[in-house]
C-alpha positions in Angstrom: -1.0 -0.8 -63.5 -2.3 0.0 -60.0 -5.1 2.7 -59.3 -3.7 5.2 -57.5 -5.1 4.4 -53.3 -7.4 6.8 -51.6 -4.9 7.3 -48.6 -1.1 8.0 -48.5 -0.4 5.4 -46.1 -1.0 2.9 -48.9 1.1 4.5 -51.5 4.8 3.1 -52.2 7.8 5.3 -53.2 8.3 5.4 -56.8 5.8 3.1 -58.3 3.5 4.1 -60.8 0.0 4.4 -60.3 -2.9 5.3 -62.6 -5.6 7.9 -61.7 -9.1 7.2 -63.2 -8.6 9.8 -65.7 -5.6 7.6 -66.6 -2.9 10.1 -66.0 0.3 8.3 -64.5 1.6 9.5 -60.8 4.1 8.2 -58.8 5.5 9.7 -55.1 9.0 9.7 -53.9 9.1 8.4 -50.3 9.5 12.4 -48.9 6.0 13.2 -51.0 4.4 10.3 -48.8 6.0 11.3 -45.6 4.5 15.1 -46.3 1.0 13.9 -47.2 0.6 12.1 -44.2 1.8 14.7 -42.2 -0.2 17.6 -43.5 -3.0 15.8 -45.3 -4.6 13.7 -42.9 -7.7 14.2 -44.7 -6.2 13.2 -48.1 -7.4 16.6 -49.7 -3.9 16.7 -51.9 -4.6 13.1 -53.3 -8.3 13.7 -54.1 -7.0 16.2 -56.2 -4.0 14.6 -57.6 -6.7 11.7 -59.0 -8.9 14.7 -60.0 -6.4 15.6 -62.7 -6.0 19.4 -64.0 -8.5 22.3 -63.5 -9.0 25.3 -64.5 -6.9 27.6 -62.1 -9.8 29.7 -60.8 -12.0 28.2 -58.3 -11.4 24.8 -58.4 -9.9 21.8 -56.5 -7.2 19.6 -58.8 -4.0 20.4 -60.4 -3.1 23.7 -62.0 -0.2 25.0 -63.3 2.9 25.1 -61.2 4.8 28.9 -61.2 8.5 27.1 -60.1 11.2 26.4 -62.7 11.3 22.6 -62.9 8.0 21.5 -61.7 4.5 21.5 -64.3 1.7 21.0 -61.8 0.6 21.3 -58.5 -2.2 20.6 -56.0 -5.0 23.1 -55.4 -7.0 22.1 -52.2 -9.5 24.7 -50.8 -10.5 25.3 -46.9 -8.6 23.3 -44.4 -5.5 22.1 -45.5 -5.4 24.8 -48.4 -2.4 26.7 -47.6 0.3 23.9 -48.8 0.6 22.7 -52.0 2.3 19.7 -53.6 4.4 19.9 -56.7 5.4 17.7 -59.4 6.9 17.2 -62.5 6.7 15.2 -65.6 9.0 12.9 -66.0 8.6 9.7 -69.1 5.4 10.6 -69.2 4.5 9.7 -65.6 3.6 12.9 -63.0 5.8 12.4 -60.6 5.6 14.1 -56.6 9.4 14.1 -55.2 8.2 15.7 -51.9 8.4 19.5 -52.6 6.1 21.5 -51.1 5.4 25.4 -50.6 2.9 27.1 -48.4 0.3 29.6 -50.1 
């Protein structure tokens, strides 16, 4: 299993990577293409290997509010108003490039 790279550019679609918390995460080609667009500064990955948070306050995954996704990214200051949303599927947390602006 792969640890999960500090940049987008280095991700490939659909294979499964492993955080350091060892939660499973994979991105669909659209979820790469968005986080190099709008996270040049790989905000939205820090917190994807950050794992789940508490939703007040802090920078990682909470809770997703849309039907059909469990988690998504909570960045704070630049970059902040977009976040990334993914669902569990097999176990693995997977980013299929859906995105919604706060």
């Amino acid at each position: 299993m792969e640890a999960l790279p500090n940049n987008w550019a280095d991700i490939q679609p659909d294979l499964v990577y492993q955080t350091i918390n060892g939660q499973l995460v994979s991105f669909g080609k659209e979820q790469i293409q968005l986080g190099v667009k709008y996270d040049s500064n790989n905000k939205h990955l820090k917190t994807i290997a950050k794992g789940q948070v508490p939703s007040r306050g802090n920078i990682g995954l909470v809770p997703s509010e849309l039907e059909g996704y469990d988690w998504k990214t909570k960045v704070l200051g630049k970059g902040g108003d977009r976040r990334f949303h993914g669902k569990i599927i097999e176990g693995v947390l997977h980013f299929p490039g859906f995105t919604t602006e706060h």
